[in-house]
TORMAR-767579 format. One record per residue: y, x, z of N, C-alpha, C in turn. Coordinates in steps of 0.1 Angstrom, whole numbers, plus 5000, padded with zeros to 4 digits. Example, Ala and Ser with C-alpha at 12.3 -4.5 7.8 and 13.67 -1.06 7.14 Angstrom:
ATOM, ny, nx, nz, cay, cax, caz, cy, cx, cz
ATOM, 4943, 5132, 5078, 4955, 5123, 5078, 4967, 5132, 5078
ATOM, 4978, 5128, 5071, 4989, 5137, 5071, 5000, 5129, 5079
END
This chain:
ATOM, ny, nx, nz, cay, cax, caz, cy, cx, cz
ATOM, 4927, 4874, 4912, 4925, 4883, 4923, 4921, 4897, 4918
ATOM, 4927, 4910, 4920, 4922, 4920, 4921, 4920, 4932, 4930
ATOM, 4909, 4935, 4931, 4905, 4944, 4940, 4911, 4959, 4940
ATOM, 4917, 4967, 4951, 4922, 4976, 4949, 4915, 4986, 4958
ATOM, 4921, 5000, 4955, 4909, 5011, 4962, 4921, 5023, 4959
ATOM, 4925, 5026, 4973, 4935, 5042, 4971, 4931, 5053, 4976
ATOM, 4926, 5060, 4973, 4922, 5073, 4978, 4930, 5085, 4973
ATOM, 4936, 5093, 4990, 4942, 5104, 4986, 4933, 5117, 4990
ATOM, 4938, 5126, 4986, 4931, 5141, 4990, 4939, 5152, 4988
ATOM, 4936, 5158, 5001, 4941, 5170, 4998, 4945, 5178, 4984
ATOM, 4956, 5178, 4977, 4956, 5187, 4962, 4950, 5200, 4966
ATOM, 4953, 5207, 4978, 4950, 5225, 4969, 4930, 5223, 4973
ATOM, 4931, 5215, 4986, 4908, 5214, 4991, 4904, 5204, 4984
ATOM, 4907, 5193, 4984, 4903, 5179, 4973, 4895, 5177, 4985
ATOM, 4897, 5180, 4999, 4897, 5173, 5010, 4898, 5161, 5010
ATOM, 4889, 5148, 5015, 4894, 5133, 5014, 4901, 5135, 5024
ATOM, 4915, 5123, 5024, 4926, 5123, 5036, 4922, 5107, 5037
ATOM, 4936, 5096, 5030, 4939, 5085, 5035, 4927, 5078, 5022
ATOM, 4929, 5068, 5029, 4918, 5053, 5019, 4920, 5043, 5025
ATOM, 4923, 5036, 5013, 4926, 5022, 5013, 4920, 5013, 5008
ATOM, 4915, 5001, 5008, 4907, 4994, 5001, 4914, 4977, 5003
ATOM, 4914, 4969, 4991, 4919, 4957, 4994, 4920, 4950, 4987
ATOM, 4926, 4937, 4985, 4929, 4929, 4971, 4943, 4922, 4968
ATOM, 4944, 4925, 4953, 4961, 4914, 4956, 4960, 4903, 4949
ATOM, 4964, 4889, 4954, 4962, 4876, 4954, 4979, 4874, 4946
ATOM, 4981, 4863, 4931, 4987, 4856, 4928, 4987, 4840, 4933
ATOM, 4997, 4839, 4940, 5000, 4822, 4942, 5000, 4816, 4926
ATOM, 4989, 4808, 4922, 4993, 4800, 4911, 5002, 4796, 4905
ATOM, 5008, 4797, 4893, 5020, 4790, 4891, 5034, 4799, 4894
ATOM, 5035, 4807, 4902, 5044, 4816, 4909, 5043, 4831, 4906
ATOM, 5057, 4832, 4913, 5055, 4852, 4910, 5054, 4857, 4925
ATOM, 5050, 4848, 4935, 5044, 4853, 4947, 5032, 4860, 4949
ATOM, 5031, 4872, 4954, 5018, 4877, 4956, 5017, 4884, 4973
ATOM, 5000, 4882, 4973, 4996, 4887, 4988, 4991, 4896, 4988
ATOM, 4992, 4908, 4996, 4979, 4926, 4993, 4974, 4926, 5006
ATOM, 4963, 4921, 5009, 4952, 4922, 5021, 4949, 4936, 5021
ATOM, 4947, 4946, 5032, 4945, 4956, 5030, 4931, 4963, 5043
ATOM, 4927, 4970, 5044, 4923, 4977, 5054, 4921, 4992, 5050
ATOM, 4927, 5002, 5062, 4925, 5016, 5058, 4921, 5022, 5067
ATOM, 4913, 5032, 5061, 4907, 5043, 5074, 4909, 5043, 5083
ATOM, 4920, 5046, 5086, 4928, 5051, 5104, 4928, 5041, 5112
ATOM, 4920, 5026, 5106, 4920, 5017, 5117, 4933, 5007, 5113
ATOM, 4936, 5003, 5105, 4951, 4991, 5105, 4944, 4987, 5093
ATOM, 4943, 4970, 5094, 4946, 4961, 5085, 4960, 4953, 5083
ATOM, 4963, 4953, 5070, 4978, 4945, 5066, 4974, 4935, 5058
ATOM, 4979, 4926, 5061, 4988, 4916, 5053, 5003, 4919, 5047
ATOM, 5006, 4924, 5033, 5016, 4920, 5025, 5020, 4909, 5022
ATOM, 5035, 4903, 5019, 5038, 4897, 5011, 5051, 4898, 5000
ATOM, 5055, 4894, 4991, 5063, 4897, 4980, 5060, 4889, 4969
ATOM, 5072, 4895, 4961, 5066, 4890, 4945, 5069, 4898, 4931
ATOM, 5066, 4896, 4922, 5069, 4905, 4909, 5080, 4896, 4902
ATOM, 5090, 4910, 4902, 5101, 4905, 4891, 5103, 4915, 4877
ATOM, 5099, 4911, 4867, 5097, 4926, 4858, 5082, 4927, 4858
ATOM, 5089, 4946, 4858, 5076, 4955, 4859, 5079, 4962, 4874
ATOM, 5080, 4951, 4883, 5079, 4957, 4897, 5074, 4944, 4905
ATOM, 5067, 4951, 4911, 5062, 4945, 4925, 5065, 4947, 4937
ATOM, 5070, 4942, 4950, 5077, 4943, 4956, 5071, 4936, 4970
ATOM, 5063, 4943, 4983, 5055, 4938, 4988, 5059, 4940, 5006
ATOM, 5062, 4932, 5016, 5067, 4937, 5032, 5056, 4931, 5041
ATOM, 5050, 4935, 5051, 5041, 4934, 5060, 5045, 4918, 5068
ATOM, 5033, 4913, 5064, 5037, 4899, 5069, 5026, 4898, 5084
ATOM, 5018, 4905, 5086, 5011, 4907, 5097, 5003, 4923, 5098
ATOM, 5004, 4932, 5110, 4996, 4942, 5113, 4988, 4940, 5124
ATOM, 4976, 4946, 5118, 4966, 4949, 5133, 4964, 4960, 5132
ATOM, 4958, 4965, 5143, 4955, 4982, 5144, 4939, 4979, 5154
ATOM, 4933, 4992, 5154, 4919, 4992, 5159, 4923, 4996, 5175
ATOM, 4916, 4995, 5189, 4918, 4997, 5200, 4924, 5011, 5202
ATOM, 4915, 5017, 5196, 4917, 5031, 5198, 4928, 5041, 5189
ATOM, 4935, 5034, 5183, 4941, 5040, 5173, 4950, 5052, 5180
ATOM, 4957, 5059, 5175, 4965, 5069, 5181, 4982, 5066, 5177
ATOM, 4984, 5072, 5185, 5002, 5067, 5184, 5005, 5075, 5174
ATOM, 5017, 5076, 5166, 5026, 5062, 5162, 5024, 5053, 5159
ATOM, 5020, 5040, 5164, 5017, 5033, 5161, 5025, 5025, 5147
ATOM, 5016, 5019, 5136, 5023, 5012, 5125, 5030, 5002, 5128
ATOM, 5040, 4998, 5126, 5047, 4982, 5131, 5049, 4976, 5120
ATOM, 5055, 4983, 5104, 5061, 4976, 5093, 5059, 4987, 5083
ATOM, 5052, 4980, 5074, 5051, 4985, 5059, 5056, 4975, 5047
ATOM, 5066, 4988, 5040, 5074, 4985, 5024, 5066, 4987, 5013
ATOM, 5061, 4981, 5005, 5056, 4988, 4990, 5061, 4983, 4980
ATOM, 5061, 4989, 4969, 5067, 4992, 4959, 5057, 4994, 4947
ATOM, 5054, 4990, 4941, 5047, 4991, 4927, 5054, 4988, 4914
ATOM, 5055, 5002, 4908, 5063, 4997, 4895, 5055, 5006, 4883
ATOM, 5058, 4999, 4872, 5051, 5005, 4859, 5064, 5013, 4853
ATOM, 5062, 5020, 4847, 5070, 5032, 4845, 5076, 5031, 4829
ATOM, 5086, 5035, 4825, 5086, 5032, 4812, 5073, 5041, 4800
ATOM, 5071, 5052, 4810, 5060, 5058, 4801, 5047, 5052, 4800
ATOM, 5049, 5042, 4808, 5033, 5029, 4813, 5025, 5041, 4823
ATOM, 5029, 5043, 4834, 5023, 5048, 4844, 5027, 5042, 4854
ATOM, 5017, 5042, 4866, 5026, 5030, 4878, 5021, 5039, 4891
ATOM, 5036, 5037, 4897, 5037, 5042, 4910, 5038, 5035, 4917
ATOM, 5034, 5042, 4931, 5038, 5031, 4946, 5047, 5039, 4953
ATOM, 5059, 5032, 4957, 5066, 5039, 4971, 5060, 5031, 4985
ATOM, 5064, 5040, 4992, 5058, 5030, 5006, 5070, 5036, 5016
ATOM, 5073, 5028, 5024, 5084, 5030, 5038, 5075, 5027, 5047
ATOM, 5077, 5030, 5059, 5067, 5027, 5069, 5076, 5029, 5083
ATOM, 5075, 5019, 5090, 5083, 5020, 5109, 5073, 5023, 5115
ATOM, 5077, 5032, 5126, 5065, 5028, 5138, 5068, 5031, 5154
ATOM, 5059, 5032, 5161, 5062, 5026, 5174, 5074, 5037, 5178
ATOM, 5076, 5046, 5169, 5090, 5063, 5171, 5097, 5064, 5164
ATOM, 5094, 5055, 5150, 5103, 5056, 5138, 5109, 5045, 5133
ATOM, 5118, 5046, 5132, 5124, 5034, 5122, 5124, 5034, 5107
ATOM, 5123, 5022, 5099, 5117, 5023, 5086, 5124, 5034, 5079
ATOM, 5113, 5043, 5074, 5116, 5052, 5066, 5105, 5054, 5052
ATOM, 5110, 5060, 5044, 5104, 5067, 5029, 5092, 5077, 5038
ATOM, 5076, 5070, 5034, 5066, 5073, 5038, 5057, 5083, 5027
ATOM, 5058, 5079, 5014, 5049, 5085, 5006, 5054, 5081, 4991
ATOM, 5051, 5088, 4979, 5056, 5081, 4968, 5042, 5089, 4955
ATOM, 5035, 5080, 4950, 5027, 5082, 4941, 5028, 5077, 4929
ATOM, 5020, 5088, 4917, 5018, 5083, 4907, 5005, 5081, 4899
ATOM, 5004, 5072, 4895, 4986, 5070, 4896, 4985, 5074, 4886
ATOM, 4970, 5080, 4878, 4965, 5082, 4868, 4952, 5071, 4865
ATOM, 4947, 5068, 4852, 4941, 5057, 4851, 4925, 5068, 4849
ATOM, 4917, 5063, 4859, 4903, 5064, 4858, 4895, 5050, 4851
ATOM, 4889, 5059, 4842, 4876, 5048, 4835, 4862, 5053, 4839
ATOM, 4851, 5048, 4837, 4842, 5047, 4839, 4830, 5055, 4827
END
């Protein structure tokens, strides 16, 4: 199991925007995996997928949203996790919702923080 934590921010204020917090689970034995999630704006996901390579490949196996949430509502999330040949790893994400049909949401590249 590992625990995951995304935090974006504004580049030009370093304004905090989106956060995500969660864990991704390996099925023993398999290249199936689960990403339990919960994020600020009120939605918890369930992912499911699996890794072929140096990709990971993950589609919304259940959403909830909070009472109050505001419209568009989220209906289906794509992710994408892949290690880069330069060993850097990005996520794409597609995202539907209650106005859109699945589209290219966001695409990041992570930098490794240590402690």
């Amino acid at each position: 199991m590992l625990l995951c934590r995304f935090c974006a921010s504004n580049p030009e204020t370093g304004k905090p925007l989106h956060r995500e917090c969660g864990f991704i689970r390996v099925k023993p034995g398999t290249s199936q995996v689960a990403f339990i999630c919960a994020q600020n704006i009120g939605v918890v996901e369930v992912e499911e997928g699996e890794v072929q390579g140096e990709q990971l490949t993950l589609t919304s196996h259940s959403l909830s949203r909070m009472s109050f949430a505001k419209e568009p509502y989220v209906q289906q999330i794509s992710r994408t996790f892949r290690l880069t040949p330069e060993g850097k790893l990005e996520q794409t994400v597609s995202m539907a919702t209650s106005t859109q049909a699945m589209a290219p949401h966001l695409r990041v590249t992570y930098k490794k923080v240590t402690s």
